[in-house]
N, C-alpha and C positions, 0 to 999 in steps of 0.2 A: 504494500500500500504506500501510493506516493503523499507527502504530506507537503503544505508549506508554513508549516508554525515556524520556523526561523524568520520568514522574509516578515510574516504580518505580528510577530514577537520584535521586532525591530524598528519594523512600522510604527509599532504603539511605544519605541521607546523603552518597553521593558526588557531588564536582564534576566535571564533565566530561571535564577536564585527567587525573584519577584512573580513570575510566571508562576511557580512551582507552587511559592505559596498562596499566590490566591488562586488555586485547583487544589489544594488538598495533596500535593507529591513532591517528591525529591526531587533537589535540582537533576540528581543522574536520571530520573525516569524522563525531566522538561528534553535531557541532551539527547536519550534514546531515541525517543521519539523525532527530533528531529532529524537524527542519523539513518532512520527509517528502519535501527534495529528491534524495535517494539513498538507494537500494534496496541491501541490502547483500548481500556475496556467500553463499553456503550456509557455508563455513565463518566467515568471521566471526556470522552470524544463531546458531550452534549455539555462540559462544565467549559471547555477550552474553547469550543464553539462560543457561547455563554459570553463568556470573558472578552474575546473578539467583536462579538454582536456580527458573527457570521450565522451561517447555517454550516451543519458535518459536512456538508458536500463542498461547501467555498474550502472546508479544510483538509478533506482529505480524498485521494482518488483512490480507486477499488483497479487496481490492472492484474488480470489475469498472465500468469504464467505461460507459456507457448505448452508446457508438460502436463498442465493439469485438467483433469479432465470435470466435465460439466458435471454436478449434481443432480 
């Protein structure tokens, strides 16, 4: 999942440490997630949205893998 909480986390001025805490997580989960090595839960995806005053989908993309097969 591709995300862009770094670009709109810079946009708004805030640093990480800041981000993290007003979502309820760690600065290393604010980093993961921008690193796009962790996928966040549904409620935290709707608190970062929130925060933003986006919708999930201004923040996050769903790209399917070329390997995986459809449900």
């Amino acid at each position: 999942m591709d995300n862009n909480i770094a670009g709109l986390r810079a946009a708004a001025g805030l640093s990480q440490a800041t981000l993290a805490e007003r979502v309820g997580v760690s600065r290393q989960t604010i980093i993961s997630i921008e690193r796009g090595r962790f996928d966040p839960s549904l409620p935290l995806a709707f608190r970062l949205a929130r925060t933003f005053e986006r919708t999930i989908e201004d923040l996050f993309t769903f790209s399917e893998s070329p390997d995986s097969e459809p449900t």
